[in-house]
C-alpha positions as CSV (number, residue, x, y, z in Angstrom):
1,X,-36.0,-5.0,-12.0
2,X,-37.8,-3.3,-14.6
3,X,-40.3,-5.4,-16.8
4,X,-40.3,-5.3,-20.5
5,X,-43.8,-6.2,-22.5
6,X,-43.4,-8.8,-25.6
7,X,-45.6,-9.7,-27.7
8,X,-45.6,-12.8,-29.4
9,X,-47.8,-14.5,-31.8
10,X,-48.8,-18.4,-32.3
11,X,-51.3,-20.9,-33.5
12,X,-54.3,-21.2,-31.3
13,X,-53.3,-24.6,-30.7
14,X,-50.1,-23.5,-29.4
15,X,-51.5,-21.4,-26.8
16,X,-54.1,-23.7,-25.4
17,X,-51.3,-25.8,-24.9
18,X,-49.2,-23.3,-23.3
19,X,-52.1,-22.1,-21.2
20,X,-52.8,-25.3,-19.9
21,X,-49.3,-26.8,-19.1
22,X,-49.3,-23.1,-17.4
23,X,-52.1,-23.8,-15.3
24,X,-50.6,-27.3,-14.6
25,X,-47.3,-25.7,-13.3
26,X,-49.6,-23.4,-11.4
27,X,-48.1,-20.2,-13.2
28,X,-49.4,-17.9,-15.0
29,X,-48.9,-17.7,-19.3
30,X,-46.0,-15.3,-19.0
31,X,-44.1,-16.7,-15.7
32,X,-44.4,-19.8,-17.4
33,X,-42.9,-18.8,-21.2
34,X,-40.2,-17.0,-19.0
35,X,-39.1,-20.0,-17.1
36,X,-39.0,-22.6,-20.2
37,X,-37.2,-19.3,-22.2
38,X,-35.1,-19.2,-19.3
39,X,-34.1,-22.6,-18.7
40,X,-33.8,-23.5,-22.3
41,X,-31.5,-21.0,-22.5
42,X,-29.3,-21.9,-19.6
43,X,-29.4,-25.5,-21.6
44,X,-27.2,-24.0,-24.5
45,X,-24.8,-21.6,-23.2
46,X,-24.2,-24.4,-21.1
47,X,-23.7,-26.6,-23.8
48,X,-21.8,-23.9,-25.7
49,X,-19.6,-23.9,-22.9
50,X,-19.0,-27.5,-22.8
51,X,-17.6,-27.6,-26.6
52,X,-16.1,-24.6,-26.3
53,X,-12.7,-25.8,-26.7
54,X,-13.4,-28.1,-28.9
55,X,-15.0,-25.7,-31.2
56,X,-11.7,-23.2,-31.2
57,X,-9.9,-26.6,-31.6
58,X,-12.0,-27.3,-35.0
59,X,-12.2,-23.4,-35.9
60,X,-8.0,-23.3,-35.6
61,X,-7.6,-27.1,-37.2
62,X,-10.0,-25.5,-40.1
63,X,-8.0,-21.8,-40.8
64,X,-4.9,-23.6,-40.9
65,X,-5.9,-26.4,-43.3
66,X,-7.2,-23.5,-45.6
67,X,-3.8,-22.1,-45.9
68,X,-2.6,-25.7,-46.7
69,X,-1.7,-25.8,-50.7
70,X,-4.3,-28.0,-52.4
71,X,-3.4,-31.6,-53.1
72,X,-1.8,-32.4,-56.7
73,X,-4.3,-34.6,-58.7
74,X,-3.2,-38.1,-59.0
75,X,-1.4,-39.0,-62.2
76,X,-3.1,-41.6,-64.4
77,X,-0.7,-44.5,-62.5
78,X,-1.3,-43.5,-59.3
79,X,-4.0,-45.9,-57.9
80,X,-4.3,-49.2,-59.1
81,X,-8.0,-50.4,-60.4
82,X,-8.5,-52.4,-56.7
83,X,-8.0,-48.5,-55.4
84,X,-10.1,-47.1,-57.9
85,X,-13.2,-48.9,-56.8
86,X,-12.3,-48.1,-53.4
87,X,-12.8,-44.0,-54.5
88,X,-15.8,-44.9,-55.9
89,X,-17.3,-46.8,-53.4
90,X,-16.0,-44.2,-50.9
91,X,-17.8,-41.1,-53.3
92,X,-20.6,-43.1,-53.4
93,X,-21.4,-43.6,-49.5
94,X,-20.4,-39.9,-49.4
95,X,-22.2,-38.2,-52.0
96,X,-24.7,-41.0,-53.2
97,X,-24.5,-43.2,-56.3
98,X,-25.4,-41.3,-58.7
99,X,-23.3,-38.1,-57.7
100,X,-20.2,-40.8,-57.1
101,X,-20.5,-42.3,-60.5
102,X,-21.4,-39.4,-62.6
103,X,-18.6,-38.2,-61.1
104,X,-16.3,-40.8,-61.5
105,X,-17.6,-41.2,-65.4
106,X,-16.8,-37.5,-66.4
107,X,-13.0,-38.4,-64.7
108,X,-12.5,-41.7,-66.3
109,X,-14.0,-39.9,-69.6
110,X,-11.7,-37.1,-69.4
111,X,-8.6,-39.5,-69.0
């Protein structure tokens, strides 16, 4: 197999490093970038390959819930205050207090 020269660039620090966990592995500097390349690699198309399904399972679940009509805004009786507090404490874990409530205040300041 032909070999193909690439050049890469990194902290000093970096290379000492590499040189020396080279050395330990008794390889030389490029053998031993090609093998962690390599197996690091093999690591996440085999991991790609494990969720596979599951990602087309999310992808399809996702395309059709875009072509889902968006929900009709609850009308002014439709939660009770007990509910209420339950949508904000929900935003708040969510999106964080202050998002939460500024967004709950601009909604109960528009009602």
């Amino acid at each position: 197999m032909a070999k193909t020269r690439i050049s890469i660039s990194l902290e000093s620090e970096h290379a000492e490093r590499i040189r020396a966990h080279a050395e330990r592995a008794g390889m030389d500097v490029s053998a031993y970038l090609v093998n962690a390349a390599t197996r690091q690699m093999a690591e996440v198309e085999a991991a790609e390959a494990q969720f596979a399904e599951i990602d087309a399972l999310i992808a399809a679940a996702e395309e059709e819930a875009g072509a889902l009509p968006p929900l009709p805004e609850p009308a002014e009786g439709d939660l009770t205050e007990e509910e209420r507090r339950e949508v904000r404490a929900a935003m708040d874990l969510v999106h964080g207090a202050d998002v939460a409530n500024g967004l709950s205040d601009r909604r109960s300041d528009a009602a």
